[in-house]
N, C-alpha and C positions, 0 to 999 in steps of 0.2 A: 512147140515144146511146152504145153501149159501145165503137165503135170511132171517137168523137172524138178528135182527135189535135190541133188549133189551134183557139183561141178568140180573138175582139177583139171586145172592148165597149168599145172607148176613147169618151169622154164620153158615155157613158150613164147621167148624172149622178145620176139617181134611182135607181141599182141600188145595194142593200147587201150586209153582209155576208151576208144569207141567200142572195142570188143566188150571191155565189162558192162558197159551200157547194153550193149545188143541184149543181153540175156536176163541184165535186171529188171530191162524194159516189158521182159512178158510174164516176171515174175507179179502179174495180175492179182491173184488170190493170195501171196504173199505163203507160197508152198515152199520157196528153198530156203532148207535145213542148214546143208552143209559145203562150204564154198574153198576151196583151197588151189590160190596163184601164185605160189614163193617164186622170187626171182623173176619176177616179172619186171625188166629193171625201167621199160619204157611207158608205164604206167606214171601216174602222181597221185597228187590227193585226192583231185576231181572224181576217180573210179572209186577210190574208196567211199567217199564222201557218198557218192550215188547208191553204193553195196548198203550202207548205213543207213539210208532214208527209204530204199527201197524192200530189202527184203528185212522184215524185220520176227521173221522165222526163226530167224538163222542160231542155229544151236553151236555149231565150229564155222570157225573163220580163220586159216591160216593164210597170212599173207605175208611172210618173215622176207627181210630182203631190201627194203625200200624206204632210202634215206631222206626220200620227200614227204612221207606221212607226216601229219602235223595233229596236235592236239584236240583241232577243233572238229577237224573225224573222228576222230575217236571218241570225243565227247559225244556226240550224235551218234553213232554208233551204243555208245554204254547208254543215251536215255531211251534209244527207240529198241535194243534188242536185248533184253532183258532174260531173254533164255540161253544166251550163252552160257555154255559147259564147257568150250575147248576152243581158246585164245593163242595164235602163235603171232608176236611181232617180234620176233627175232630181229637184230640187226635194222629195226627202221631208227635209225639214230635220231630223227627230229623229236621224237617223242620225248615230253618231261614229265615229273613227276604228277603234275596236275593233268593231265589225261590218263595217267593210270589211277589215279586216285579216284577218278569220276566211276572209270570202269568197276573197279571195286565198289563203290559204292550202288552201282545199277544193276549188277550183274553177280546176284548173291548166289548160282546156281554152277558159278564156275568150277570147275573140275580140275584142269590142266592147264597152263599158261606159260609160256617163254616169253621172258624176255633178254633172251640170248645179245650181248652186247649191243646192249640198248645205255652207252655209257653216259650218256647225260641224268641215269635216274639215279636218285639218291634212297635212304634208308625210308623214306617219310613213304613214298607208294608201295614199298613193300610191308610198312606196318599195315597201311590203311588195308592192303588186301590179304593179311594175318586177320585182321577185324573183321573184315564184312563179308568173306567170301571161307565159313566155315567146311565145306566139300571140297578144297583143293585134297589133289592128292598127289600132283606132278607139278613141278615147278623148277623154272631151268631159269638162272640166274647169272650162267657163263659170261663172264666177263664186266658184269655190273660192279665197274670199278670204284664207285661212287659208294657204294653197300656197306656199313659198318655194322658191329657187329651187334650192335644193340636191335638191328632189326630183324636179323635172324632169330635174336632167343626168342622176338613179339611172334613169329613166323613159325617155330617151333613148338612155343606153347601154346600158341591159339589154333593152330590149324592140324587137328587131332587126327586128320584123316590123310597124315601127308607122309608116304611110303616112298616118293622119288624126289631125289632133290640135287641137282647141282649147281654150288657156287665154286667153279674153277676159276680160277685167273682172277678170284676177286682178292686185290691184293690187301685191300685193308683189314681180311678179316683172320683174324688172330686168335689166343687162347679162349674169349670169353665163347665163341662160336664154340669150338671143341667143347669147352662145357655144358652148352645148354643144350649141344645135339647127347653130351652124353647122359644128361640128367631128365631131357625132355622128349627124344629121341628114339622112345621105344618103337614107335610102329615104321620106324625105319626100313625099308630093304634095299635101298639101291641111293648108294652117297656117294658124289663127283668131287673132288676138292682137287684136283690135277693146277699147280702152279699158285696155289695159296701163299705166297713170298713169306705172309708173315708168321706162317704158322713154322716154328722151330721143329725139328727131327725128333726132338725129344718129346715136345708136347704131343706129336703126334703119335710115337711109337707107346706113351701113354694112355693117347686115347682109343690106340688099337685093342690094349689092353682090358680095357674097361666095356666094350661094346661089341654085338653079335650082329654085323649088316656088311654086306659088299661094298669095300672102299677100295677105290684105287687112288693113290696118291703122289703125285711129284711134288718131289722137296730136292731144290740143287743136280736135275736132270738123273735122283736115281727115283727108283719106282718099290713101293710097298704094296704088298697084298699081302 
């Protein structure tokens, strides 16, 4: 298979890290693009770690799901694959702010990114890739409870090309969010803020008022559209 170029084993639960070896091992000429294992839950770092130094193609990388991933993959990952456009580590909880901060800094060509309750990250990795990663355009922030709000205005003002965005369940983020999505906010189409605790009914039924994008929003288990 030496001109494989995309892979998806997503929940092939039984598959380990010698499986991801098997395939990174002929990735020889360094042809694979696009690699996507979510829920591979009997994997570790080790497969990543080898995905990272091996294919260094690679333009998407979704592997959301895996609470063994550790920083120091990821770092190798952000200095050897530099073409990333399309990042999902959803739910790898080990991760902290200083591997995503690398990533941002290595990977100026990123597009799309989840880091879907990834709750040990705090507001600092989500500035850094407001700053360095000018092409986002989808960004999934569910459940980054750590997230305050100062990082979203950095993530709104600087990242011009950002039309998808959810931060549901992020509980600390409050009025000054609804502000800068409404004053910075325009190329908006598609806003998640489902179980925001601190955003008030009122502030919200405000900033319905003030802005033209698809929001769905729980406040107190009732639902606004």
């Amino acid at each position: 298979c030496l001109e494989l170029e995309r892979v998806n084993i997503d929940e092939c639960t039984d598959l380990t890290d010698a499986a991801i070896a098997f395939f990174c091992n002929f990735d020889l000429t360094n042809r694979m693009k696009e690699v996507t294992y979510k829920g591979l839950i009997r994997t570790t770092e080790e497969s990543l770690g080898q995905m990272a130094s091996s294919s260094t193609s690679l333009t998407k990388l979704f592997v959301a799901g895996n609470s063994q991933y550790r920083d120091v993959q990821i770092v190798t990952l952000a200095q050897r694959c530099h073409k990333l456009a399309h990042l999902d580590l959803g739910w790898c909880n080990g991760l902290t702010d200083y591997g995503i901060s690398m990533v941002a800094q290595n990977c100026a060509e990123l597009q799309t990114l989840s880091l879907a309750n990834c709750e040990n990250l705090t507001g600092k990795c989500v500035m850094d890739i407001a700053i360095h990663c000018p092409r986002l355009s989808h960004v999934d922030l569910t459940g980054c409870i750590r997230v305050k709000d100062e990082a979203i205005l950095e993530l709104i003002r600087s990242a011009l090309q950002l039309s998808w965005l959810s931060i549901s369940n992020c509980e600390l983020l409050g009025k000054q969010t609804l502000g800068a999505i409404t004053d910075w906010g325009e190329g908006l189409t598609h806003l998640e803020m489902l179980g925001c605790s601190s955003m008030s009914k009122k502030d919200i039924f405000r900033f319905r008022e003030k802005v033209c994008v698809c929001v769905c929003v729980y406040v107190c288990s009732s639902l606004y559209t």
